[in-house]
C-alpha positions as CSV (number, residue, x, y, z in Angstrom):
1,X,148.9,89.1,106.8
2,X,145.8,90.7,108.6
3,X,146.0,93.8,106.8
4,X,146.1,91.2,103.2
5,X,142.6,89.3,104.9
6,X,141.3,93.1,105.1
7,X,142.1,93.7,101.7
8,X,140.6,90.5,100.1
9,X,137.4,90.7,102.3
10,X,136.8,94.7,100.5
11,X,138.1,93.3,97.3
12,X,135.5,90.7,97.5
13,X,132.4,93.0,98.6
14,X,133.3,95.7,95.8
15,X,133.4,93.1,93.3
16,X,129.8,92.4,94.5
17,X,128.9,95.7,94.9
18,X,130.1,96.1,91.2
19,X,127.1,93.5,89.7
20,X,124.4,96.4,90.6
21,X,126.7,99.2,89.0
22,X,124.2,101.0,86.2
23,X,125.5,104.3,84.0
24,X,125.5,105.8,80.8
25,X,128.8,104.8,78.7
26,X,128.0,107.6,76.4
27,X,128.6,110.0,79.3
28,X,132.6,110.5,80.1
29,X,132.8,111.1,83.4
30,X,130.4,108.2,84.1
31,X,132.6,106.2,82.2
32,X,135.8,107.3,83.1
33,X,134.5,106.7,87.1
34,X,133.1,102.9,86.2
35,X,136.3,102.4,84.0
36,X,138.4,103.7,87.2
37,X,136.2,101.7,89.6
38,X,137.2,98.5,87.4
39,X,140.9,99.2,87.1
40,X,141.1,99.9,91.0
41,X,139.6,96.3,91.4
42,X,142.1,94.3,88.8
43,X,145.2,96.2,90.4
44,X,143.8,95.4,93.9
45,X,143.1,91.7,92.8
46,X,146.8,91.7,91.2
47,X,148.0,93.0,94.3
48,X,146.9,90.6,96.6
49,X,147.7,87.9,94.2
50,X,151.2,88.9,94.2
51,X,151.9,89.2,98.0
52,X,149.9,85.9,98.3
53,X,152.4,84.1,96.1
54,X,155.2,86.2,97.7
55,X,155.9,87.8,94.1
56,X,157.3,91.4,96.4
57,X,159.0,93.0,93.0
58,X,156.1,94.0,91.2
59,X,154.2,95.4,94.3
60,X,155.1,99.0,94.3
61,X,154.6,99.3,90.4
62,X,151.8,97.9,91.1
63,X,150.7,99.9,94.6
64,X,152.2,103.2,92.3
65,X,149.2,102.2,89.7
66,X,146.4,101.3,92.0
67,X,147.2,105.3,93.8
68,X,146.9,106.7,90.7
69,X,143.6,105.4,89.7
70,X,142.6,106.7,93.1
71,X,143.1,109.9,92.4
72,X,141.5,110.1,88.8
73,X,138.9,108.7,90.9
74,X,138.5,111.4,93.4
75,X,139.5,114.2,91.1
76,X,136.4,113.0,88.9
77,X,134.0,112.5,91.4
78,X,135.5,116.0,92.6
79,X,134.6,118.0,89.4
80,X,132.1,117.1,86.9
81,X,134.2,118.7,84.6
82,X,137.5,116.6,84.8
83,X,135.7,113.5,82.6
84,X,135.7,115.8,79.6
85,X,139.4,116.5,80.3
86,X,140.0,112.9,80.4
87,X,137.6,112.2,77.4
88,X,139.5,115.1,75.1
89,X,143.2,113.8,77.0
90,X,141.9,110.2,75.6
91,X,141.0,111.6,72.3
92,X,144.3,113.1,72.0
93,X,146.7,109.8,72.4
94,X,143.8,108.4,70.1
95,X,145.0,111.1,67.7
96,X,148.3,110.3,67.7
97,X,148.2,106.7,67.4
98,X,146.1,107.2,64.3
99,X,149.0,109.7,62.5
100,X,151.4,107.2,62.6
101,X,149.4,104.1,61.7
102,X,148.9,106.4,58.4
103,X,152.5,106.9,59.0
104,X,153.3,103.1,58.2
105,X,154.0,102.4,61.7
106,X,154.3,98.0,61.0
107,X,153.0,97.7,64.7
108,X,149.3,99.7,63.4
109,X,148.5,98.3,60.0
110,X,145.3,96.5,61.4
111,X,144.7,100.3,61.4
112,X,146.2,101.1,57.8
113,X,144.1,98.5,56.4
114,X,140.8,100.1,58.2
115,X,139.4,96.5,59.6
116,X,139.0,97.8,62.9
């Protein structure tokens, strides 16, 4: 349980530390690294929820998720390059998602009826 104190005491500064965060959205990889940033604090939050409430199951999903944000992380702050990887990656799902809402997919008619 001292390693879970640790935890919620850096969980607790970065989501401070997070109130001063400034970038430009229009910029992928400052985007993809604030986006990153964010989903490394809900997955730690979750995580300490979890063990807190002795909910075990879910950690290593969880754990599994949280590791490879890391690494987006530190392969974007690694190479400027990677956020347009991840941009055109992101673009690429988009893509697909949109053929088969034209498709007639039930689940994507908010997209077929072009409200969104």
């Amino acid at each position: 349980m001292e390693y879970l104190k640790f935890l919620k005491k850096i969980h607790d500064a970065f989501i401070d530390l997070s109130k001063a965060i400034s970038f430009d959205k229009k910029h992928p990889r400052q985007l993809f690294m604030v986006a990153l940033y964010g989903t490394i604090l809900e997955l730690s939050g979750g995580f300490i929820t979890l063990v807190e409430k002795n909910f075990y199951t879910s950690v290593p999903s969880l754990f599994r998720s949280l590791i490879e944000a890391h690494v987006e992380l530190k392969n974007l702050y690694s190479d400027a390059e990677y956020g347009y990887c991840m941009e055109a990656s992101r673009n690429e799902q988009w893509l697909k998602v949109l053929k088969e809402a034209k498709g007639g997919n039930p689940y994507l008619a908010e997209f077929q009826s072009g409200t969104t």
